[in-house]
Every structure is written in structure tokens, then in C-alpha cells.
matplotlib code that plots the C-alpha trace (Angstrom):
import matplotlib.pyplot as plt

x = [61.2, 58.4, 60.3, 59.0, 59.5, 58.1, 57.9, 58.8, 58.3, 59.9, 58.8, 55.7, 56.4, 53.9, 55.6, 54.1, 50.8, 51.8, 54.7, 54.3, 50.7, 50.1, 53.2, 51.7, 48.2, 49.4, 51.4, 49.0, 51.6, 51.1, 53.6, 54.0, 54.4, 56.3, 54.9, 56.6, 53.6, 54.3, 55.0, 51.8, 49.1, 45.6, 44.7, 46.3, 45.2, 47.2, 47.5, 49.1, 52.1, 53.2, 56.3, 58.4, 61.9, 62.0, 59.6, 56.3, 54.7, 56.7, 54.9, 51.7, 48.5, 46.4, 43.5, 45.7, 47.1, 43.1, 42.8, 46.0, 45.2, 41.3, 42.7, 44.2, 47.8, 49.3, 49.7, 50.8, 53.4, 55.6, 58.7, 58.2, 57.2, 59.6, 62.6, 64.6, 68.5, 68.6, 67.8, 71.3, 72.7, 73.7, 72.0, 73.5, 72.7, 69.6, 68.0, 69.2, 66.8, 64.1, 63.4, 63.8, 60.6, 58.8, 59.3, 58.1, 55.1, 53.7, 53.8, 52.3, 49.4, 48.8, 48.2, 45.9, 44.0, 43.8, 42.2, 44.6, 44.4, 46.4, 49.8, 52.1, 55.6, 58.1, 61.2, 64.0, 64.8, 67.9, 68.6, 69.4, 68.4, 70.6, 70.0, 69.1, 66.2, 64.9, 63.1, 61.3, 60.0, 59.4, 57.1, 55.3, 54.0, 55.3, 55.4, 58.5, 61.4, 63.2, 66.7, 68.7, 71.2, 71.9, 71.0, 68.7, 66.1, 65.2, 62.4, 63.3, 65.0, 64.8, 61.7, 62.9, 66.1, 64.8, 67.2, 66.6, 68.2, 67.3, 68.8, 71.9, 72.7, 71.7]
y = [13.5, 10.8, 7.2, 4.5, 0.3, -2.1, -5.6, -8.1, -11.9, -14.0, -17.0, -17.9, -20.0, -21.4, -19.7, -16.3, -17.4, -19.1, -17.4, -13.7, -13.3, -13.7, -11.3, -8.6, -9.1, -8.6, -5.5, -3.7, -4.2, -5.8, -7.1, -7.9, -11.3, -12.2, -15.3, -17.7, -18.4, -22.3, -23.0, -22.6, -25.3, -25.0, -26.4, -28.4, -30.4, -30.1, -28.9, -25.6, -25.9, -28.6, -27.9, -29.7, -28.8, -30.0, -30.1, -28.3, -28.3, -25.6, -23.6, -21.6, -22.6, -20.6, -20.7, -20.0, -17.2, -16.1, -16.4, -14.3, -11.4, -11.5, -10.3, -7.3, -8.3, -9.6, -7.7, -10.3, -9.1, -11.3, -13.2, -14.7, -18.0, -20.4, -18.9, -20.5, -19.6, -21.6, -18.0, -18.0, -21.4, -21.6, -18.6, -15.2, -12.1, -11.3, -14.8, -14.6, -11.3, -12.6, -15.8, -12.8, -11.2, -14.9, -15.9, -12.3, -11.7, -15.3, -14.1, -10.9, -12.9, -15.7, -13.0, -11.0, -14.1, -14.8, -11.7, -9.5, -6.2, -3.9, -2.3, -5.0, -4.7, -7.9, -8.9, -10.4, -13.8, -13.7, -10.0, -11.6, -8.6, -7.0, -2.7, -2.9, -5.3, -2.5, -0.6, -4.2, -4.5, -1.1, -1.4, -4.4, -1.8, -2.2, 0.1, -0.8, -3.3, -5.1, -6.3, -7.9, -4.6, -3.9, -0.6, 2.5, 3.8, 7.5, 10.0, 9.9, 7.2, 4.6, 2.8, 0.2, -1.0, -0.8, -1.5, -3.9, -5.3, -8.8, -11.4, -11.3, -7.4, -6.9]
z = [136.3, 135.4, 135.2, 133.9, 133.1, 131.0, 132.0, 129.1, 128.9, 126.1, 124.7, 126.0, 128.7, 131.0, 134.1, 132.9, 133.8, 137.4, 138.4, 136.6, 136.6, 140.3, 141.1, 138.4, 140.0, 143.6, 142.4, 140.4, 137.1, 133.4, 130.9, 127.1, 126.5, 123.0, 121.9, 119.8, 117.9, 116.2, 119.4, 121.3, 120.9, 121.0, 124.1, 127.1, 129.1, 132.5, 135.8, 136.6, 138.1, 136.0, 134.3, 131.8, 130.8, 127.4, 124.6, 123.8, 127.5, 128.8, 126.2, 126.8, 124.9, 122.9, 125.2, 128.3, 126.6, 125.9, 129.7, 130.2, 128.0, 129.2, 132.9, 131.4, 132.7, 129.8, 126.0, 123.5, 120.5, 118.6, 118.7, 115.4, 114.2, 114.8, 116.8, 114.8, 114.1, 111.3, 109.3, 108.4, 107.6, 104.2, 103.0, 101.7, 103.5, 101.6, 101.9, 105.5, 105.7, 103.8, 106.1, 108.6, 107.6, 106.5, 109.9, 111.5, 108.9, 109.6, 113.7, 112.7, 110.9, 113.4, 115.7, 113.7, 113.1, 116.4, 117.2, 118.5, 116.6, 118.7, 117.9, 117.5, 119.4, 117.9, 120.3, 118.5, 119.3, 121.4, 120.5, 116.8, 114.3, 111.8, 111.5, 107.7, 108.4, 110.3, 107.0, 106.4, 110.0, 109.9, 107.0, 108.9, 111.2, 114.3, 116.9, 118.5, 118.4, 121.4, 121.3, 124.1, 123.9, 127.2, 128.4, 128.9, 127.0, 127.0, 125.8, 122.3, 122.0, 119.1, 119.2, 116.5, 118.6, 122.6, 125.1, 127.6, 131.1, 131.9, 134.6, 133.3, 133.0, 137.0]

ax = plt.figure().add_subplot(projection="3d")
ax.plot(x, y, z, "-o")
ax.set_aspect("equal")
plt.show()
């Protein structure tokens, strides 16, 4: 039986591109990369390596990501806007799953902007999704759906809830 992995970054941290990149290079891999798309500046001026554990730096620029996606390692899909889990304070369910979309759609056309026409994919920020905001994404067009569910994924499994195991399900 054919088996097969996808490698998925979150974020957009600047560790993708000199700590992932070198390691998908070396073994003949790629990866998507979900951007958190407010986040990511234009341009940075900086030295790679440099890393900064609070604030914008640890974030990705646009023009790095250009660089990333030019070497054919890296796919870039969404992981909204903002990130933010503010989505529900205050608001009823249905307010909750508008800002939902807001925050997705303006991803979705930051990206397109941007250039990148592909199939989109969107992780969920911290798993965070609700199974009735599913038809709204769906309409959105994306292809698939990440969530931080633990787990396998199989031929024919749900596209619009993928299972994934990260550092803290080995």
C-alpha cells in the first residue's frame, strides 16, 4: 500500500526558512506553510538566524516568503488574518462564525493579491473551528481543512476536517 505525509508549518515563523528549508532541501521534501497573513511585513531587514521571541520579528516577511515559495519547497495557504481568539468574546454563536469567515476571507484575498492563485488549503488556528462553519469555508473554495485533531487520515477521508500529529501527539 502507497503511504504518504504532508509536512505542515503554522504561523509563518522565520524558523521555516532557516531551520525547515535546509532540512526539506537536503531530503528532497516540501511543506505548506499557513501564513498568518497581518502578521507578515513587507520586508526585513535582518540577518538570518536572528530570532526574537516576542513581537513581529519572529514572523516571516512577504519577500522571504517570495523567496521560499520561488525554491519550490514551500506552498503557502492560510491561517487567517489575525489569529486572533477574540472571535468569541462577547459575541453570540452566529457573530462568533461571521468574524470566523471575516478573518478567513480577508487571508484568502491577501493571498490572491499577492499572487498566489493555487488551491488554497486554510489550517485553523489552534485546531479552533466549529463543524457548521464548515459549509461557509466550504463555499470559500478550499480544498481542504486542517485541524489540530489528533489522528490518521485515510483515502477518503474528510478533506474539510484533516487530522494531524504534531510535537505533542508523538
Amino acid at each position: 500500500t502507497d503511504r504518504a505525509a504532508v509536512i505542515t508549518f503554522d504561523d509563518g515563523y522565520l524558523d521555516n526558512w532557516y531551520l525547515a528549508a535546509p532540512l526539506l532541501e537536503k531530503y528532497r521534501m516540501t511543506a505548506l506553510l499557513f501564513l498568518i497573513t497581518d502578521k507578515l511585513p513587507e520586508r526585513k531587514k535582518r540577518s538570518l538566524g536572528a530570532w526574537a521571541e516576542k513581537g513581529d520579528e519572529r514572523y516571516l516577511s512577504w519577500e522571504e516568503v517570495g523567496w521560499m515559495t520561488a525554491t519550490g519547497l514551500f506552498e503557502v495557504h492560510s491561517h487567517t488574518a489575525s489569529h486572533s481568539r477574540l472571535w468569541e468574546q462577547g459575541r453570540s454563536r452566529e457573530e462568533t462564525k461571521q468574524a470566523v469567515c471575516q478573518d478567513i476571507l480577508a487571508s484568502v484575498r491577501t493571498l490572491r493579491s499577492r499572487g498566489y492563485q493555487h488551491d488554497l488549503h486554510l489550517a485553523w488556528p489552534w485546531g479552533y473551528f466549529r463543524d457548521d462553519w464548515l459549509d461557509e469555508v466550504n463555499k470559500m473554495g478550499f480544498r481542504a481543512c486542517y485541524t489540530m485533531r489528533p489522528g490518521t487520515n485515510f483515502s477518503g477521508s474528510d478533506v474539510g476536517t484533516v487530522r494531524r500529529i504534531g510535537p505533542r501527539h508523538i
